[in-house]
N, CA, C and O of each residue as an XYZ file, in Angstrom:
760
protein
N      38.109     65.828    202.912
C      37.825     65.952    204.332
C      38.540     67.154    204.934
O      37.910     67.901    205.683
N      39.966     67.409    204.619
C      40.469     68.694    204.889
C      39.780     69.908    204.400
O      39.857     70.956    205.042
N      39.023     69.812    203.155
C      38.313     71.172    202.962
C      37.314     71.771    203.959
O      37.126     72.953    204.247
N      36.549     70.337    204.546
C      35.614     70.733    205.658
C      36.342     71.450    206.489
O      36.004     72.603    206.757
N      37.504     70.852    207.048
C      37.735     71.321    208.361
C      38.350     72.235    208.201
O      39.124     72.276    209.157
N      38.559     73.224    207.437
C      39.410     74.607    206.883
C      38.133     75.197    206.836
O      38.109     76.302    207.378
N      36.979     74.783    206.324
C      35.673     75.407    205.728
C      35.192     76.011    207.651
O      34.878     77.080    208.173
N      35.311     75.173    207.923
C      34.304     74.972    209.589
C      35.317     76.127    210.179
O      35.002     77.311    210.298
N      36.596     75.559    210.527
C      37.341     76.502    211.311
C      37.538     77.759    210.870
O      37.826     78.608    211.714
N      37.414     78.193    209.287
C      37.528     79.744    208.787
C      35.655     80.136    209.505
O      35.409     80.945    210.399
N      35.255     79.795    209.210
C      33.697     80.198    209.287
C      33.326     80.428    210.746
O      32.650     81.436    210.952
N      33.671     79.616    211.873
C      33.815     79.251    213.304
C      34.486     80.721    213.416
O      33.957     81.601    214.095
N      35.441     80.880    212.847
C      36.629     82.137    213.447
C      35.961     83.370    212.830
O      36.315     84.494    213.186
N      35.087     83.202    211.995
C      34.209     84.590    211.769
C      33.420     84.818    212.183
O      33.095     85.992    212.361
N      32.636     83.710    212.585
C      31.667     84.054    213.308
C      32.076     84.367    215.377
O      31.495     84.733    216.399
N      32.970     84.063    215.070
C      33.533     84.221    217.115
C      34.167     85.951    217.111
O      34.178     86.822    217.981
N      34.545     85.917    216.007
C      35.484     87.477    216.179
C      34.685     88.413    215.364
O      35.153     89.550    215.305
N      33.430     88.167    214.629
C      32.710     89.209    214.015
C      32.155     90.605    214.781
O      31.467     91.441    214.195
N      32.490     90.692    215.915
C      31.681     91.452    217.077
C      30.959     92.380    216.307
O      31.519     92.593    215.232
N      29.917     93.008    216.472
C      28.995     94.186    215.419
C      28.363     94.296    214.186
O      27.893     95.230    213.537
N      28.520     92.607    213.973
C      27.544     92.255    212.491
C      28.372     92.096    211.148
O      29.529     91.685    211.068
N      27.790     92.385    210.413
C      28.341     92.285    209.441
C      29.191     93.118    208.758
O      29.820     92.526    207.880
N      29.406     94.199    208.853
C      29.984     95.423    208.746
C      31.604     95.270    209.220
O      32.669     95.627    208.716
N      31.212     94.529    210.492
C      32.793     94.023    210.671
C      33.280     92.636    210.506
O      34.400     92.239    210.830
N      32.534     92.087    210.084
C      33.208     90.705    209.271
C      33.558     90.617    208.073
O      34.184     89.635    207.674
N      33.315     91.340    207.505
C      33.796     91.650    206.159
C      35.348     92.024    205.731
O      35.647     92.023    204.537
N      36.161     92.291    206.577
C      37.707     92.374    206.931
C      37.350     90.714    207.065
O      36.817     90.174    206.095
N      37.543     90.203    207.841
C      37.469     88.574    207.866
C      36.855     87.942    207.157
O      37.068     86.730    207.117
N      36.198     88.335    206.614
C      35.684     87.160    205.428
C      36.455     87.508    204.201
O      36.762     86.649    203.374
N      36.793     88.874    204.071
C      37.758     88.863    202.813
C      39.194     88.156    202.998
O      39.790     87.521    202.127
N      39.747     88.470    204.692
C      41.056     87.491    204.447
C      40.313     85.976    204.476
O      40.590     85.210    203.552
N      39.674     85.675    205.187
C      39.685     83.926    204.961
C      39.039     83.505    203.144
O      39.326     82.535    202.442
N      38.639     84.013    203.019
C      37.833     83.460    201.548
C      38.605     84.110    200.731
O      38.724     83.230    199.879
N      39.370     85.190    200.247
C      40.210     85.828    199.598
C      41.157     85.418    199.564
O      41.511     84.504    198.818
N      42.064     86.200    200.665
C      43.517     86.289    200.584
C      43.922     85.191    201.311
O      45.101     85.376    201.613
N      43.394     83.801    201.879
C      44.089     82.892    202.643
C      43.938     81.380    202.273
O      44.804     80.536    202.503
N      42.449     81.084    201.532
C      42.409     80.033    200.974
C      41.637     80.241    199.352
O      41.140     79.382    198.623
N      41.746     81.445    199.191
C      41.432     81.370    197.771
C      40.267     80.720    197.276
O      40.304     80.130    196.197
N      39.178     80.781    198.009
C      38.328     80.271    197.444
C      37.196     80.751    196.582
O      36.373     79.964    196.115
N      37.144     82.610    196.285
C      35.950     83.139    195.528
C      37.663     84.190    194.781
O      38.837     84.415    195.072
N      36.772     84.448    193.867
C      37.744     85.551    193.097
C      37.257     86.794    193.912
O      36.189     86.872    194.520
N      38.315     87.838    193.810
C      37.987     89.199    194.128
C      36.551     89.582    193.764
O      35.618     89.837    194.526
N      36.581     89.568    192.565
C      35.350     90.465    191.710
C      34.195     89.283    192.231
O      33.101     89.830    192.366
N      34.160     88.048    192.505
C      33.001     87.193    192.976
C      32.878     88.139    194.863
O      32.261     89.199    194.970
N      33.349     87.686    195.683
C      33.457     88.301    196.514
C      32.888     89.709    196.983
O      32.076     89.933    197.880
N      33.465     90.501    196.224
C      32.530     91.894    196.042
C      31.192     92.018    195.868
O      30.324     92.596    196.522
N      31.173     91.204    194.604
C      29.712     90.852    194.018
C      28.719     90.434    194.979
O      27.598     90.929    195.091
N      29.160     89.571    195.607
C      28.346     89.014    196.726
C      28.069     89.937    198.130
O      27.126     89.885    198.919
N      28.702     90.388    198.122
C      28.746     91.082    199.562
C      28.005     92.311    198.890
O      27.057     92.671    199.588
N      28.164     93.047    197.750
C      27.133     93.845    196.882
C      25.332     93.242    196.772
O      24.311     93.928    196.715
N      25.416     92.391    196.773
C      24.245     91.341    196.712
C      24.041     91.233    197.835
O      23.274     91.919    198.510
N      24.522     90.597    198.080
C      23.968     90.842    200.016
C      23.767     91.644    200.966
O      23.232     91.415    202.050
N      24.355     92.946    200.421
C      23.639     94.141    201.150
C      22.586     94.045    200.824
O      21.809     94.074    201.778
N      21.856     93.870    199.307
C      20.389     93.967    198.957
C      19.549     92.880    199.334
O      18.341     92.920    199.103
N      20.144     91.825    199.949
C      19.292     91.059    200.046
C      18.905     90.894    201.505
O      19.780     91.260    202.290
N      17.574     90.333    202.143
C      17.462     90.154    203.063
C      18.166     89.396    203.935
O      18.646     88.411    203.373
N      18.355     89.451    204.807
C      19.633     88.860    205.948
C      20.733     88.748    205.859
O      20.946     89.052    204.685
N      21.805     88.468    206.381
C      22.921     88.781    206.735
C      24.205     88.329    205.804
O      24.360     87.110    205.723
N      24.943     88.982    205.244
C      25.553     89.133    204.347
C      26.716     88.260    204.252
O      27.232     87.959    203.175
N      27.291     87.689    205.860
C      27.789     86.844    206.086
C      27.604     85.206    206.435
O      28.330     84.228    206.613
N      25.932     85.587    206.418
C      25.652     84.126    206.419
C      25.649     83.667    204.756
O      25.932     82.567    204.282
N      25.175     85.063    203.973
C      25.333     84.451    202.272
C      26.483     84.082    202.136
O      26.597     83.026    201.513
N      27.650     84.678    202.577
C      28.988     84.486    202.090
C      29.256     82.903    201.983
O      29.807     82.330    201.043
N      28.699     82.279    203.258
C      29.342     81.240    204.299
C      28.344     80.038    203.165
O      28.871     78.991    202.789
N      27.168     80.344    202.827
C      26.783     79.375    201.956
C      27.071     79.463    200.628
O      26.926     78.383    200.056
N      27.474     80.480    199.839
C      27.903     80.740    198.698
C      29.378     79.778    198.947
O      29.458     78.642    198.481
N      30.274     80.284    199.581
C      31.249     79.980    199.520
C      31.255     78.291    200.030
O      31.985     77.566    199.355
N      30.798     77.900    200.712
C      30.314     76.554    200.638
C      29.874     75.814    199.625
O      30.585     74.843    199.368
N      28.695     76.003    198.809
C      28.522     75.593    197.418
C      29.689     75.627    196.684
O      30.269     74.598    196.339
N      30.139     76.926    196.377
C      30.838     76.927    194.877
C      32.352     76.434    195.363
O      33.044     76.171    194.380
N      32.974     76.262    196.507
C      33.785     74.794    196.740
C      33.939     73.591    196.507
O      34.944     72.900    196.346
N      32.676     73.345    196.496
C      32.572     71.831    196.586
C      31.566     71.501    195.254
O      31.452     70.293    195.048
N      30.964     72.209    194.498
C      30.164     71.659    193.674
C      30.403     71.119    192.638
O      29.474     70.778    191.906
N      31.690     70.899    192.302
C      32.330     70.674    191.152
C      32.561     68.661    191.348
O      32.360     67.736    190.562
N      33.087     68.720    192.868
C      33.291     67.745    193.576
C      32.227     66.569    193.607
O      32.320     65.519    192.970
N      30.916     67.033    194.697
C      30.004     66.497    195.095
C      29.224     66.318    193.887
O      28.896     65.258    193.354
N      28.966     67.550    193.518
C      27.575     67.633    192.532
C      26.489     68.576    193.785
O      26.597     68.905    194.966
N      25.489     68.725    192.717
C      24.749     70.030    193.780
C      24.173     69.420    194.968
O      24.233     70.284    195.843
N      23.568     68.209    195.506
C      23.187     67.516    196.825
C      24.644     67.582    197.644
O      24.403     67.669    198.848
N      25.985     67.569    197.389
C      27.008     67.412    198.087
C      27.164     69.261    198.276
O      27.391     69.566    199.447
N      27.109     69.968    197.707
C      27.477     71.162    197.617
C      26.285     71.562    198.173
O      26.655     72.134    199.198
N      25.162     71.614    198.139
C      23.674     72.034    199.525
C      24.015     71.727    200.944
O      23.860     72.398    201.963
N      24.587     70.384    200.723
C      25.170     69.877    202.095
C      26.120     70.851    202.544
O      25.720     71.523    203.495
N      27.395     71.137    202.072
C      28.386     71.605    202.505
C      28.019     72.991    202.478
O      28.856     73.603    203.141
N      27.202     73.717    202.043
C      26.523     75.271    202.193
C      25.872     75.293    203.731
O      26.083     76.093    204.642
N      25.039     74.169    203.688
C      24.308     74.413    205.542
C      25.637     74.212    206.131
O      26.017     75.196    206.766
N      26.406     73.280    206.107
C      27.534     73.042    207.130
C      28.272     74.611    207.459
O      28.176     75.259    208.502
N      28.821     74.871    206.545
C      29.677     76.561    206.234
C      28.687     77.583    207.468
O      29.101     78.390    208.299
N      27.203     77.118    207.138
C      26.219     78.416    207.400
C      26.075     77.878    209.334
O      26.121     78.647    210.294
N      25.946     76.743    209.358
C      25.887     76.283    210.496
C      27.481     76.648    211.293
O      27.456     77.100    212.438
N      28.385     76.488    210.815
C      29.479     76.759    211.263
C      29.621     78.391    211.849
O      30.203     78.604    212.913
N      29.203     79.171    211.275
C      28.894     80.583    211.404
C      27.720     80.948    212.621
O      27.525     81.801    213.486
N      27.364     80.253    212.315
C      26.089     80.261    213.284
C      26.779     79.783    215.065
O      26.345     79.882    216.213
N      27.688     79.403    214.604
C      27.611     78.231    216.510
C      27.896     79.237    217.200
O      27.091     79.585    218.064
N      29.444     80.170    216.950
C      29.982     80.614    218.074
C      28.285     81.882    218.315
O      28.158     82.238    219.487
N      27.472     82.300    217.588
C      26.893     83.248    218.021
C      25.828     83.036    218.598
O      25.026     83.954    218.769
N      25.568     81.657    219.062
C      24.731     81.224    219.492
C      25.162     80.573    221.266
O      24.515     80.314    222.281
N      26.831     80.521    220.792
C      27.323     80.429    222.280
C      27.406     81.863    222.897
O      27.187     82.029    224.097
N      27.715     82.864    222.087
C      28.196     84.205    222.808
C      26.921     84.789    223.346
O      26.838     85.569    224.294
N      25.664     84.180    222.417
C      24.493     84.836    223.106
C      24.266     84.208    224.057
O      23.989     85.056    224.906
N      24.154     82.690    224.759
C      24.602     81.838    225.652
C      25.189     82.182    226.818
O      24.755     81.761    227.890
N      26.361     83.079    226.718
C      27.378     83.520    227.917
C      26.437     84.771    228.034
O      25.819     85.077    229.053
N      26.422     85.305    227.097
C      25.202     86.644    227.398
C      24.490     86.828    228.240
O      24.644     87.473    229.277
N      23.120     85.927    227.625
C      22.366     85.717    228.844
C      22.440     85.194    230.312
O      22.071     85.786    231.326
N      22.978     83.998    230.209
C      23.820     83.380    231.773
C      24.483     84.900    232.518
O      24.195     85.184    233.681
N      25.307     85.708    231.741
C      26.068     86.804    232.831
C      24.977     87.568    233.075
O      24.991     87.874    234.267
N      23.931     88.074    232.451
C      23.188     89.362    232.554
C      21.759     88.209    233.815
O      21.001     88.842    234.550
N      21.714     86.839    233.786
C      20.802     86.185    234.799
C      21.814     86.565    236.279
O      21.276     87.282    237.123
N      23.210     86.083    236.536
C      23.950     85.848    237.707
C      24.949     87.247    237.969
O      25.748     87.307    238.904
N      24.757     88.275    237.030
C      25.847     89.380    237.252
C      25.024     90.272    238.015
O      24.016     90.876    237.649
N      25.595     90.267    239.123
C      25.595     91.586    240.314
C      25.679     93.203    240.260
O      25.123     94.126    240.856
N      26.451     93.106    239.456
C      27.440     94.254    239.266
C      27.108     95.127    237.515
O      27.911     95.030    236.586
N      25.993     95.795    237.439
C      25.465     96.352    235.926
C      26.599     97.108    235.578
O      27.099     97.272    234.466
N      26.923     97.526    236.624
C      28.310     98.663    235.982
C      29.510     98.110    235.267
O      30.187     98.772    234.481
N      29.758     96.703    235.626
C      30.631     96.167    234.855
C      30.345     95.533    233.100
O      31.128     95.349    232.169
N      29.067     95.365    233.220
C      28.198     95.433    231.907
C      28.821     96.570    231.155
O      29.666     96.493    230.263
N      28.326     97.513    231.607
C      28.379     99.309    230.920
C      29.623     99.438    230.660
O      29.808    100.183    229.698
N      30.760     98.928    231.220
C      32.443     99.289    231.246
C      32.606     98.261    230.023
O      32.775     98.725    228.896
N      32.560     96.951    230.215
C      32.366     96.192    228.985
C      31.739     97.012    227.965
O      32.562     97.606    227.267
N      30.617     97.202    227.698
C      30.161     97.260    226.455
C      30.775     98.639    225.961
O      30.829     98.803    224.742
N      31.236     99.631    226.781
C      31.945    100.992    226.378
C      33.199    100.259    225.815
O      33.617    100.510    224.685
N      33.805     99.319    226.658
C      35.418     98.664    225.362
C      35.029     98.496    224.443
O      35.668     99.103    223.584
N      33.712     97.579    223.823
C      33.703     97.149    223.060
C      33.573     98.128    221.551
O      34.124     97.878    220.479
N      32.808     99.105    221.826
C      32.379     99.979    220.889
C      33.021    100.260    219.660
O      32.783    100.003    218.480
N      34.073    100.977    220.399
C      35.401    101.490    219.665
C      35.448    100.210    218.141
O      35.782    100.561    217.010
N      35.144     99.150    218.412
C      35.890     98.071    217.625
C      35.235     98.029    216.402
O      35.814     98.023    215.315
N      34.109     98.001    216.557
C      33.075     97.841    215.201
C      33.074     99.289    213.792
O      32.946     99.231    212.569
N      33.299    100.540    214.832
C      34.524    100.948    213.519
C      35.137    100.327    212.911
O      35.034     99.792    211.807
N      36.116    100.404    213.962
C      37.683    100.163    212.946
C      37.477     98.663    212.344
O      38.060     98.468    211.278
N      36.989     97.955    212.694
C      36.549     96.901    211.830
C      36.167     97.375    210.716
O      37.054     97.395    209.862
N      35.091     97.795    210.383
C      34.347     98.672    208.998
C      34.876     99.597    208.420
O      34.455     99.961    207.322
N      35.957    100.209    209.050
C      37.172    101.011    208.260
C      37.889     99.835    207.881
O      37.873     99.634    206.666
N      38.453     99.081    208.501
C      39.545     97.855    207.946
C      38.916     97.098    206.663
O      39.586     96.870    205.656
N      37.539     96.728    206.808
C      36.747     95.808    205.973
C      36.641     97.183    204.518
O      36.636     96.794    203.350
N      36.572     98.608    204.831
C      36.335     99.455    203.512
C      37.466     99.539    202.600
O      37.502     99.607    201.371
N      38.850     99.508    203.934
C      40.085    100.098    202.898
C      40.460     98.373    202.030
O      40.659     98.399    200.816
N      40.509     97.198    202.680
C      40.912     96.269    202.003
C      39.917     95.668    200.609
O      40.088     94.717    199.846
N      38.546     96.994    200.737
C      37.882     96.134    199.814
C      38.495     97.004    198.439
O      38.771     96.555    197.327
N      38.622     98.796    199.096
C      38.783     99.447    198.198
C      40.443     99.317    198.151
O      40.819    100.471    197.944
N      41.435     98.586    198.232
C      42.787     98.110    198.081
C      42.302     96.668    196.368
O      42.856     96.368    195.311
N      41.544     96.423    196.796
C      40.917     94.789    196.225
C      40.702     95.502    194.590
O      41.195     95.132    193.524
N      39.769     96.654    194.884
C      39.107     96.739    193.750
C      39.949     97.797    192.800
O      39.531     98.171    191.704
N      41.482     98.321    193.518
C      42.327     99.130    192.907
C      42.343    100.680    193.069
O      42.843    101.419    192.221
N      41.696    101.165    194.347
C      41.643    102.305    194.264
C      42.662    102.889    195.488
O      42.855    104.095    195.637
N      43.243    101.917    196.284
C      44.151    102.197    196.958
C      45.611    102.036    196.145
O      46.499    102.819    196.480
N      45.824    101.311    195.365
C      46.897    100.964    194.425
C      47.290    102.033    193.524
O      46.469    102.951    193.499
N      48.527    102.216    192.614
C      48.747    102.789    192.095
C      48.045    102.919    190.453
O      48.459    102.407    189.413
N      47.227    103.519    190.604
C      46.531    102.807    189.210
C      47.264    103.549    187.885
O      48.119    104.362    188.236
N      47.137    103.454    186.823
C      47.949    103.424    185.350
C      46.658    104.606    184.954
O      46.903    105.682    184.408
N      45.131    104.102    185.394
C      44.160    104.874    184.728
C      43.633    106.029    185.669
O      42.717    105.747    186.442
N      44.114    107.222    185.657
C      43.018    108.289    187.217
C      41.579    108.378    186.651
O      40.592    108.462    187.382
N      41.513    108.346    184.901
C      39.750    108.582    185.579
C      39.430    107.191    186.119
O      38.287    107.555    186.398
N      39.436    106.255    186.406
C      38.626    105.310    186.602
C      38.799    105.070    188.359
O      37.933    104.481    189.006
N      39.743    105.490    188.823
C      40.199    106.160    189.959
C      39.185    107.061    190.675
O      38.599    106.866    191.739
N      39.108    108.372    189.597
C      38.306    109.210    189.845
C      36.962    109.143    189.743
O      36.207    109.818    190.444
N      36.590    108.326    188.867
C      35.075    108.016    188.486
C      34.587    107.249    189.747
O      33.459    107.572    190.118
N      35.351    106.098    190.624
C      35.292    105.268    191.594
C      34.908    106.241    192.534
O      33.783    106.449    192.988
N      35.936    106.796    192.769
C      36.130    107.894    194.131
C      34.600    108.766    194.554
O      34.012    108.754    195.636
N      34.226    109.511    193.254
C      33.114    110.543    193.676
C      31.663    109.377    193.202
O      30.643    110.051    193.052
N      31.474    108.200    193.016
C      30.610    107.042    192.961
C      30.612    106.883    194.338
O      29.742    107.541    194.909
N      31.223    106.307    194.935
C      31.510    106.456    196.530
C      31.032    107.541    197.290
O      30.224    107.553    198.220
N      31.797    108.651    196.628
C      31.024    109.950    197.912
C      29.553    109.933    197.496
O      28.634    109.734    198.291
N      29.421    110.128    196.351
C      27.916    110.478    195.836
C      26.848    109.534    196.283
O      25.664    109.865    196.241
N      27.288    108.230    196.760
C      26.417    107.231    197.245
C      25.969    107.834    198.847
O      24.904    108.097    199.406
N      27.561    107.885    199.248
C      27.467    108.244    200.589
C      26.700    109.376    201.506
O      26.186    109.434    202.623
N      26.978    110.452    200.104
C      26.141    111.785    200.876
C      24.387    111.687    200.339
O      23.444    112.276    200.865
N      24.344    110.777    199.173
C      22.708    110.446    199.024
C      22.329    109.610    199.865
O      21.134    109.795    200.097
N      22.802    108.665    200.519
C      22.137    107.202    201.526
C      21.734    108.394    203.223
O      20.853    108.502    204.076
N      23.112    109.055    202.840
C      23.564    109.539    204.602
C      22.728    110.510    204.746
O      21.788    110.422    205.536
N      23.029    111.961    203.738
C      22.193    113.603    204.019
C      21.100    113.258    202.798
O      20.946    114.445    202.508
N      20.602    112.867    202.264
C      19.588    113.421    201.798
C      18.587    112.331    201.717
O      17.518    112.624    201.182
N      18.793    110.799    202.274
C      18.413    109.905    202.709
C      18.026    108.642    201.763
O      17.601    107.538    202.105
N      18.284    109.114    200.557
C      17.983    107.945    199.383
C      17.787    106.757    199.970
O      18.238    106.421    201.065
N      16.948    105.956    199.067
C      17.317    104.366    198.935
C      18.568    104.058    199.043
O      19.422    104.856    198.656
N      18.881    102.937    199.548
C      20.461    102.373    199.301
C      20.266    101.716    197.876
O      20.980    102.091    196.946
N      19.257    100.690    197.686
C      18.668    100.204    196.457
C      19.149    101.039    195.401
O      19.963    100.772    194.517
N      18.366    102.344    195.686
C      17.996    103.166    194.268
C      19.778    103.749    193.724
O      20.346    103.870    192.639
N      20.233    104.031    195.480
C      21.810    104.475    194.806
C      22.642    103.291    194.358
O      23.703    103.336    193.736
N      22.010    102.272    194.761
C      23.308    101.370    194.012
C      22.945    101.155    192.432
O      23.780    100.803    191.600
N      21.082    101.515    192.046
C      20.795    101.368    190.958
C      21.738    102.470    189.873
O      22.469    102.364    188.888
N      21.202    103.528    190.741
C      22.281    104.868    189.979
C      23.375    104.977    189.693
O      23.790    105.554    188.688
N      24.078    104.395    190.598
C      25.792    104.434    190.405
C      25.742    103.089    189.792
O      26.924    103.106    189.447
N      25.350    102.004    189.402
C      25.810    101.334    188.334
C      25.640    101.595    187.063
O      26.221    100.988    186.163
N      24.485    102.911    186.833
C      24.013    103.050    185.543
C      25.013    104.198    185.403
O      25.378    104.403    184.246
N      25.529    104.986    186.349
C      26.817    106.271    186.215
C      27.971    105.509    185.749
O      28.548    105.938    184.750
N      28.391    104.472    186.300
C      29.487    103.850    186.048
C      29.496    103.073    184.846
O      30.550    102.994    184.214
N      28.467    102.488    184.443
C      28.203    101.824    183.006
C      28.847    102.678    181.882
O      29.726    102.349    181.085
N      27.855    104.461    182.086
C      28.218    105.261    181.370
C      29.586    105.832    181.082
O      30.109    106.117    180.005
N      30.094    105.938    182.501
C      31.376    106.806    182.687
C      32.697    106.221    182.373
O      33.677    106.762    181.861
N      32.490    104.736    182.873
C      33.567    103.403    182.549
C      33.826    102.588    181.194
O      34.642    101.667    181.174
């Protein structure tokens, strides 16, 4: 019964403080599912959030049912672990269904648009540094912020990264096709 309510309240708190999608929950979903209750390994974690960029919808709602299942399935069995996947996913779901809630209610009774515009200019700033916070702790995770023993694998990481970045960004690739490429570069190179 305590797993639920650790499950609900980590998931509740990602979904209330995610502001800007998924991009910035990913700092929070790595400390709550990572580094705070241990519930996916590093390399699972990655994997998934790798997977869930490719997959349709939101990367944090996969998290929230992945990580729901493979909690409890050992426990329940897979009908107890389906269960506890909607719960996780539903849990994620509430606060953004209240914030859209206050949303609409202020933008029906608010007077004042300019205070809208001043709001949403604070907010901006955040969904960066979220997605900087969520890049460096993933690339801390996967050893490239650390002191590593090996530089090519360091180095092989490093320009996999740019090379994704300047094909997705300037020359407009697939994201698909570059993640196809850089796993078949890294197969080779690693």
């Amino acid at each position: 019964m305590l797993l639920y309510l650790f499950l609900f309240l980590s998931f509740v708190q990602i979904g209330l403080f995610s502001v800007g999608g998924d991009a910035s929950a990913q700092a929070l979903l790595e400390h709550e599912v990572l580094t705070l209750h241990h519930w996916l390994s590093p390399e699972a974690c990655t994997d998934l959030m790798t997977l869930g960029a490719c997959l349709p919808g939101s990367t944090a709602q996969q998290m929230a049912v992945f990580t729901g299942y493979s909690t409890t399935v050992q426990q329940l069995g897979f009908g107890g672990a389906l269960a506890t996947a909607a719960f996780c996913s539903l849990a994620l779901a509430l606060p953004a269904l209240a914030w859209t809630g206050i949303a609409v209610r202020w933008a029906e009774c608010n007077p004042y648009p300019m205070t809208t515009r001043c709001i949403m200019t604070l907010l901006r700033p955040l969904v960066p540094g979220l997605v900087v916070a969520a890049a460096l702790l993933m690339a801390k995770e996967a050893g490239l912020l650390a002191d590593a023993t090996d530089a090519w694998h360091k180095g092989v990481s490093a320009f996999l990264f740019l090379a994704t970045v300047v094909g997705v960004r300037v020359y407009r690739f697939n994201p698909l096709f570059m993640l196809l490429l850089c796993g078949v570069a890294g197969c080779l190179l690693l």
